[in-house]
C-alpha positions as CSV (number, residue, x, y, z in Angstrom):
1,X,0.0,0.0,0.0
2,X,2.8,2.4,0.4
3,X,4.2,2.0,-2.2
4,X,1.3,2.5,-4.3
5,X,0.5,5.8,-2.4
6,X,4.4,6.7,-2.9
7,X,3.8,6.0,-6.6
8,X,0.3,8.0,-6.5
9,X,2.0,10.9,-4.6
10,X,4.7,11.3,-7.5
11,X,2.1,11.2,-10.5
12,X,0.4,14.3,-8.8
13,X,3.3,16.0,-8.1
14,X,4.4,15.3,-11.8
15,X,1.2,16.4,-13.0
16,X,1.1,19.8,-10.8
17,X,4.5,20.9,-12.4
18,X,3.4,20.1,-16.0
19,X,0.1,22.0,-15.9
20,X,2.2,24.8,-13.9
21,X,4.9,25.1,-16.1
22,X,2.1,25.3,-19.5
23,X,0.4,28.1,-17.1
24,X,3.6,29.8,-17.0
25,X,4.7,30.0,-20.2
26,X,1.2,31.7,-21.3
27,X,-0.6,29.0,-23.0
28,X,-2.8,27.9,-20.2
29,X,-6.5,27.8,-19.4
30,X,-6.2,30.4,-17.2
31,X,-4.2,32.5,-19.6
32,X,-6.4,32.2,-22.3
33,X,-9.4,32.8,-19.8
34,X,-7.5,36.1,-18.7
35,X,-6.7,37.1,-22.2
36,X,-10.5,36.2,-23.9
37,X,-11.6,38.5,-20.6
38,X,-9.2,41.5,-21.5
39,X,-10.0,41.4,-25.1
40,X,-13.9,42.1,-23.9
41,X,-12.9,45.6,-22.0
């Protein structure tokens, strides 16, 4: 069992830093939301 919660752990953690580092380079979700909402102003 630990070692499946170990393995678990590491695929969030993997996961968190991919979506954060496509948020960070500007092509995200939440960039596109903020853009699309700026482009309405």
């Amino acid at each position: 069992m630990d070692k499946f919660l170990n393995t678990k752990t590491k695929k969030v953690i993997f996961f968190v830093v991919i979506v954060g580092a496509i948020e960070l380079s500007g092509h995200g979700i939440f960039a596109s939301l903020f853009r699309f909402l700026g482009s309405l102003n």
